[in-house]
C-alpha positions in Angstrom: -57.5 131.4 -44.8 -56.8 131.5 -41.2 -56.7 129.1 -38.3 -57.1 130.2 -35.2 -55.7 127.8 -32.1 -57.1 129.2 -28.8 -55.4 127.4 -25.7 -56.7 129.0 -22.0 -54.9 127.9 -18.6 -55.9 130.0 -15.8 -56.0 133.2 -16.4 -53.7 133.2 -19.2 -54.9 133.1 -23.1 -52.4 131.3 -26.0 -53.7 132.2 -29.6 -51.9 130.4 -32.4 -52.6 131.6 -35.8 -52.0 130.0 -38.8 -52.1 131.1 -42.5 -53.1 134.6 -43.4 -54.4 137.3 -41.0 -56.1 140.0 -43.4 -59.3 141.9 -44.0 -60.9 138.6 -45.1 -60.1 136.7 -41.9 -59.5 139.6 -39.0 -63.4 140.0 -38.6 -63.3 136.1 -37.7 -60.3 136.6 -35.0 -61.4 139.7 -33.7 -65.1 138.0 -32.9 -63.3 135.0 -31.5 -61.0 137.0 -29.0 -63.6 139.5 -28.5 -65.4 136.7 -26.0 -62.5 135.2 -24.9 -61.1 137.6 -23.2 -63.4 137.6 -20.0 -60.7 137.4 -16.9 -57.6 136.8 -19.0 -54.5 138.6 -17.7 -51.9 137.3 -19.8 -52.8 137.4 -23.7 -50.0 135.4 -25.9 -49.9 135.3 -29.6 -48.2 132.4 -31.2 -47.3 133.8 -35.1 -45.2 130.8 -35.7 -46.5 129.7 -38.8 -48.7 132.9 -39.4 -47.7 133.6 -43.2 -48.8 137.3 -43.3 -50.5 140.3 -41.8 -52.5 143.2 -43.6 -53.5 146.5 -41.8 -56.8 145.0 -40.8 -54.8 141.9 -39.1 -52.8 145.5 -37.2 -56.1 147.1 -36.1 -57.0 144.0 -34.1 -54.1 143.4 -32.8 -54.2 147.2 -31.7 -57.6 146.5 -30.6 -56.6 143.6 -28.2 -53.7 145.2 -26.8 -55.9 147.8 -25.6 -58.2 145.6 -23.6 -55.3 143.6 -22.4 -53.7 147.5 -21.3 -56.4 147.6 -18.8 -56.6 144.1 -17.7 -52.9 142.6 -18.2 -50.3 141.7 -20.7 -50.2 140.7 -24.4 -47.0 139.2 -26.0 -46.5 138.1 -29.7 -43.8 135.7 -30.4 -43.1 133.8 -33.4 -43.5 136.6 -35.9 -41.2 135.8 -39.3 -38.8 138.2 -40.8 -42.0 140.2 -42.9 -43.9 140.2 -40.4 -41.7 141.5 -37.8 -40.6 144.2 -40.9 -44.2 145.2 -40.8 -44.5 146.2 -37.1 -41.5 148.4 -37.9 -42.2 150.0 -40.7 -45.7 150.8 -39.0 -44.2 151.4 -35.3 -46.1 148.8 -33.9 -43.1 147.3 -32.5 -42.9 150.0 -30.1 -46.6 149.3 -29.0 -46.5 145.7 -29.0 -44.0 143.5 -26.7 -42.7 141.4 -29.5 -40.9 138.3 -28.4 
């Protein structure tokens, strides 16, 4: 399960996730996001008290980084010791800005 906490001021998007973001639940975040994303410029990810992240959970957040390339910046911050094991293992830390 997997809930999703959007918080918009300005031009600037804060996504907390909670629970498990896998190939059950990244359909639901990546439809979410997908809309929200009109004029945002500054895309935050809030992984506090996300639990764990499968490849699908990756591919979205590959997806998003793309968009925000073109129109801003994306951070994630919050990510726990697995998590943050993951994007090395996989190199994403060198494509995400990990806080």
């Amino acid at each position: 399960m997997l809930n999703i906490n959007k918080e918009k001021n300005g031009n600037a998007l804060k996504v907390k996730l909670e629970g498990r973001l896998d190939t059950t639940t990244a359909p639901q975040l990546e439809g979410e996001l997908k809309d929200a994303l009109d004029g945002v410029e500054k895309l935050e990810f809030d992984f506090n008290a996300l639990e764990y992240i499968s490849s699908a959970g990756l591919r979205v957040l590959l997806s998003m980084q793309k968009i925000m390339n073109k129109q801003g910046e994306m951070t994630v911050s919050g990510a726990n010791e697995d998590i943050r094991e993951i994007f090395e293992v996989t190199g994403f830390s060198d494509i995400l800005n990990i806080l």
